[in-house]
FIFITOR-786402 format. One record per residue (C-alpha): residue number from 1; x, y, z; residue in three letters. Coordinates in steps of 0.5 Angstrom, whole numbers, plus 2048, in hexadecimal, padded with zeros to 3 digits. Last residue first. Layout:
BEGIN
<atom resi="NUM" east="X" north="Y" up="Z" resn="ALA"/>
...
***
This chain:
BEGIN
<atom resi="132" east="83E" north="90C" up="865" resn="UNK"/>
<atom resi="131" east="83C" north="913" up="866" resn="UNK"/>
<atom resi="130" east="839" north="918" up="86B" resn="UNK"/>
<atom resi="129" east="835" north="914" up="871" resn="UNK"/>
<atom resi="128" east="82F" north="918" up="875" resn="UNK"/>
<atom resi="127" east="82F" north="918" up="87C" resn="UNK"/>
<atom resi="126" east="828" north="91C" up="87F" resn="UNK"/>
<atom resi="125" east="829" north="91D" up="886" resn="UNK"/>
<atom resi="124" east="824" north="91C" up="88B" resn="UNK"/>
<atom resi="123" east="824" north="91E" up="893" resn="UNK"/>
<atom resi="122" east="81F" north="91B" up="897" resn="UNK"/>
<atom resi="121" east="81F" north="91F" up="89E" resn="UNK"/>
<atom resi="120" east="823" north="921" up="8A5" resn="UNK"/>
<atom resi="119" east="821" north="926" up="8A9" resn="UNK"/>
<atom resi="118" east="825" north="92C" up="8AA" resn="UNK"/>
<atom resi="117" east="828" north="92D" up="8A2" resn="UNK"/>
<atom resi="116" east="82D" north="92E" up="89F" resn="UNK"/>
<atom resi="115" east="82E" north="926" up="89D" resn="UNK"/>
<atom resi="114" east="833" north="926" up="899" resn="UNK"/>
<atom resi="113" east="834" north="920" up="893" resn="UNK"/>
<atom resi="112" east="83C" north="91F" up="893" resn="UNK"/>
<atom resi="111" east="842" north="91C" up="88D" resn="UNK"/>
<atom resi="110" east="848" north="91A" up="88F" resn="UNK"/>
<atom resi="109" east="84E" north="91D" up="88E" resn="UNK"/>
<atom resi="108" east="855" north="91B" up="892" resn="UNK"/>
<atom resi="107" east="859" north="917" up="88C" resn="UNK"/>
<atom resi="106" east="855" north="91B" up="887" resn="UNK"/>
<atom resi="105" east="850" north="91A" up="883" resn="UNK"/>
<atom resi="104" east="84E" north="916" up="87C" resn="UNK"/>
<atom resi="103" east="848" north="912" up="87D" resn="UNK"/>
<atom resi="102" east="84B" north="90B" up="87B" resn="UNK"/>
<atom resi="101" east="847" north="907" up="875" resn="UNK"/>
<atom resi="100" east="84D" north="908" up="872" resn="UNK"/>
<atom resi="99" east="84E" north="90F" up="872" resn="UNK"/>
<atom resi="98" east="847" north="913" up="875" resn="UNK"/>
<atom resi="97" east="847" north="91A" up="875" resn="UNK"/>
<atom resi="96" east="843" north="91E" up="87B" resn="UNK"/>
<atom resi="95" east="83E" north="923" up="879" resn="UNK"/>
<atom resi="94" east="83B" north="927" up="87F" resn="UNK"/>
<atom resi="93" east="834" north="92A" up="880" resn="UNK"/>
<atom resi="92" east="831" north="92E" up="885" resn="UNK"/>
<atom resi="91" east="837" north="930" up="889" resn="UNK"/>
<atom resi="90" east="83A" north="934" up="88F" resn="UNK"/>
<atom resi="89" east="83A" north="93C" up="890" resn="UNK"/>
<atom resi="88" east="833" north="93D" up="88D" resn="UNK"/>
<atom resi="87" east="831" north="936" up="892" resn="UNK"/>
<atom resi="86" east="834" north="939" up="899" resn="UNK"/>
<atom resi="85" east="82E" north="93E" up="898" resn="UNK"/>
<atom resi="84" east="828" north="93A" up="896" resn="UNK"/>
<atom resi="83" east="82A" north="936" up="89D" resn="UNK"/>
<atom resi="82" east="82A" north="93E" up="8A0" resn="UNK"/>
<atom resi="81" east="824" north="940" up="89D" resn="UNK"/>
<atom resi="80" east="821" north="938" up="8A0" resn="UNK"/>
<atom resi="79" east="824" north="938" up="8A8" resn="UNK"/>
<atom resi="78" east="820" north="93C" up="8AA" resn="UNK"/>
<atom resi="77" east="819" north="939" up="8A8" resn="UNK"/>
<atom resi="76" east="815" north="938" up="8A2" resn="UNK"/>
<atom resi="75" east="811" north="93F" up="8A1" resn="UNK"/>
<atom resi="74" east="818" north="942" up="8A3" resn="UNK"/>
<atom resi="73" east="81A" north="946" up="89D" resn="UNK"/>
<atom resi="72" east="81B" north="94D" up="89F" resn="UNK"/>
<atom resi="71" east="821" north="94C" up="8A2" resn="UNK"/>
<atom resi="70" east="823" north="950" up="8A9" resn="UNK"/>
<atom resi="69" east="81F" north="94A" up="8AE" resn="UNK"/>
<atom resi="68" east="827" north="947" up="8AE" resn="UNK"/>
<atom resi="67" east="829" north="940" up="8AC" resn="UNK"/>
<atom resi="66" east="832" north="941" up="8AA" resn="UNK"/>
<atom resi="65" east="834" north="940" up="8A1" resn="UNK"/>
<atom resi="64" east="83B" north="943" up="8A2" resn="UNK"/>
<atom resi="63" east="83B" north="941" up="8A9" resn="UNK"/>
<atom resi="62" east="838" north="93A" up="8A7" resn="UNK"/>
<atom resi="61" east="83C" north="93A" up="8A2" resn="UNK"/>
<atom resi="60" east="842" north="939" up="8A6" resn="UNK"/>
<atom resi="59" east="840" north="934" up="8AB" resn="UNK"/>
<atom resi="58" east="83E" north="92F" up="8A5" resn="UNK"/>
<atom resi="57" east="844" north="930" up="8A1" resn="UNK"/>
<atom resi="56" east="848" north="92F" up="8A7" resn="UNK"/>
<atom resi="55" east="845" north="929" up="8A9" resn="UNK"/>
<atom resi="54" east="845" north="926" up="8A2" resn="UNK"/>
<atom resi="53" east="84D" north="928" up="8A2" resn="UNK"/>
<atom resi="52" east="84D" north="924" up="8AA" resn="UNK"/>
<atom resi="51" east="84A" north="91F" up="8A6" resn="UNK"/>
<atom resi="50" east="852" north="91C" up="8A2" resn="UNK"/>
<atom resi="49" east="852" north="918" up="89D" resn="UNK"/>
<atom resi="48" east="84D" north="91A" up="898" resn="UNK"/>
<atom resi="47" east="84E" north="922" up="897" resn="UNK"/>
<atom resi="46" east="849" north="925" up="893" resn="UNK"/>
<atom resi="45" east="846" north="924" up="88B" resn="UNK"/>
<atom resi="44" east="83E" north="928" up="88F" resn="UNK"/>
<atom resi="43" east="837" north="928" up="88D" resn="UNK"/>
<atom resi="42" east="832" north="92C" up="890" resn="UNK"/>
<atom resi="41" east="82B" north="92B" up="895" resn="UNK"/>
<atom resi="40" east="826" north="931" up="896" resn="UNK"/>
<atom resi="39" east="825" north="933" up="88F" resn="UNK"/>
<atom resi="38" east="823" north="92B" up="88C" resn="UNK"/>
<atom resi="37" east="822" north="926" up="887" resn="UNK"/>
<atom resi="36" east="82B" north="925" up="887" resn="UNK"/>
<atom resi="35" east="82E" north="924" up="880" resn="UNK"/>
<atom resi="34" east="833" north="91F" up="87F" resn="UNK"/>
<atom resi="33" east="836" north="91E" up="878" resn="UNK"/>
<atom resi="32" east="83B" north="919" up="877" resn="UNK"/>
<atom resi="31" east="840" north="91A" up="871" resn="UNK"/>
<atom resi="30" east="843" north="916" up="86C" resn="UNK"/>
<atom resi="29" east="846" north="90F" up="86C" resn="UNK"/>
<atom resi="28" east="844" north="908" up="86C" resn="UNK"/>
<atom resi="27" east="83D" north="907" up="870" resn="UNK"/>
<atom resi="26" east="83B" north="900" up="871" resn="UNK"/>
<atom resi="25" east="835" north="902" up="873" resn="UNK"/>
<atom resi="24" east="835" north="8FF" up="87A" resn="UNK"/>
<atom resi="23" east="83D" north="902" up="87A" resn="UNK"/>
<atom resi="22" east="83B" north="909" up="87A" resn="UNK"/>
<atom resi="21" east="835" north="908" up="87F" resn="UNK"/>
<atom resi="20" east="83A" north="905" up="884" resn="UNK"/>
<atom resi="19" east="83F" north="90B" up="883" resn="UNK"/>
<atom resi="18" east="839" north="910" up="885" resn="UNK"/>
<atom resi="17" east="837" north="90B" up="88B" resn="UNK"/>
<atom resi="16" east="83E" north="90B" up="88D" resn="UNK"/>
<atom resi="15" east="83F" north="913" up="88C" resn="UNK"/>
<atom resi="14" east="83A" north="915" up="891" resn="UNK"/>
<atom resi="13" east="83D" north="917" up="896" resn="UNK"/>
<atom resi="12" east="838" north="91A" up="89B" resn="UNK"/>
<atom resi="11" east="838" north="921" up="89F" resn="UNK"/>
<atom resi="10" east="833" north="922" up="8A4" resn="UNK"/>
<atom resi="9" east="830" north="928" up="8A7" resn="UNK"/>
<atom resi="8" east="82A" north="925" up="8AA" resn="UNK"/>
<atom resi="7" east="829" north="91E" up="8A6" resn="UNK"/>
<atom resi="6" east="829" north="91B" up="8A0" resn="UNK"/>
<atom resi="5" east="824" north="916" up="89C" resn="UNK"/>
<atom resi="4" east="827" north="915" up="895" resn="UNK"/>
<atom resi="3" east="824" north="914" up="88E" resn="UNK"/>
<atom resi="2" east="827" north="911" up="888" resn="UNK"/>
<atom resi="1" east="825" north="913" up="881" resn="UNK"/>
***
């Protein structure tokens, strides 16, 4: 399990941390499976070389997914039904092979832990290895 402190509306590539886990445990081949413990934050494979796409990820689903008083969920705030939002068109869990100890991506493709929320927090996310 890894943990992450974020903070506001962060996205954070996480990729190093996961191929560090594949090497640590000596993982040849098969698949990577990570799943986020939380309905406010999500998972995302993106764009690595250019941050204006992580920019402009956040900025469109933050009008998708806007802070309004019209949600009848707002016991934690109003930025929380719109960070529950942002996660049901993101990612809960992906699954990322892995050839060669490598984790198999693209040339440009990382992998990200969002932070859709106001106020940063420890985020977990479980990493399970399928294979040998």
């Amino acid at each position: 399990q890894l943990s992450f402190k974020t903070e506001e509306y962060q996205i954070i590539d996480i990729t190093k941390n996961i191929q560090k886990i594949v090497h640590r445990y000596g993982f040849e081949k098969g698949l990577v499976n990570l799943s986020i413990l939380h309905t406010s934050a999500s998972l995302i494979i993106q764009e690595n070389a250019c941050k204006d796409v992580l920019s402009d990820i956040r900025k469109f689903l933050s009008g998708l997914a806007p802070e309004s008083p019209n949600y009848l969920h707002n016991v934690e705030g109003p930025d929380d039904m719109p960070a529950h939002l942002k996660t049901l068109v993101t990612n809960s869990n992906l699954t990322i092979s892995v050839a060669s100890s490598k984790l198999v991506l693209g040339v440009w493709q990382g992998i990200y832990l969002c932070e859709w929320r106001k106020y940063g927090q420890t985020r977990s996310i479980t990493v399970h290895l399928l294979g040998k």
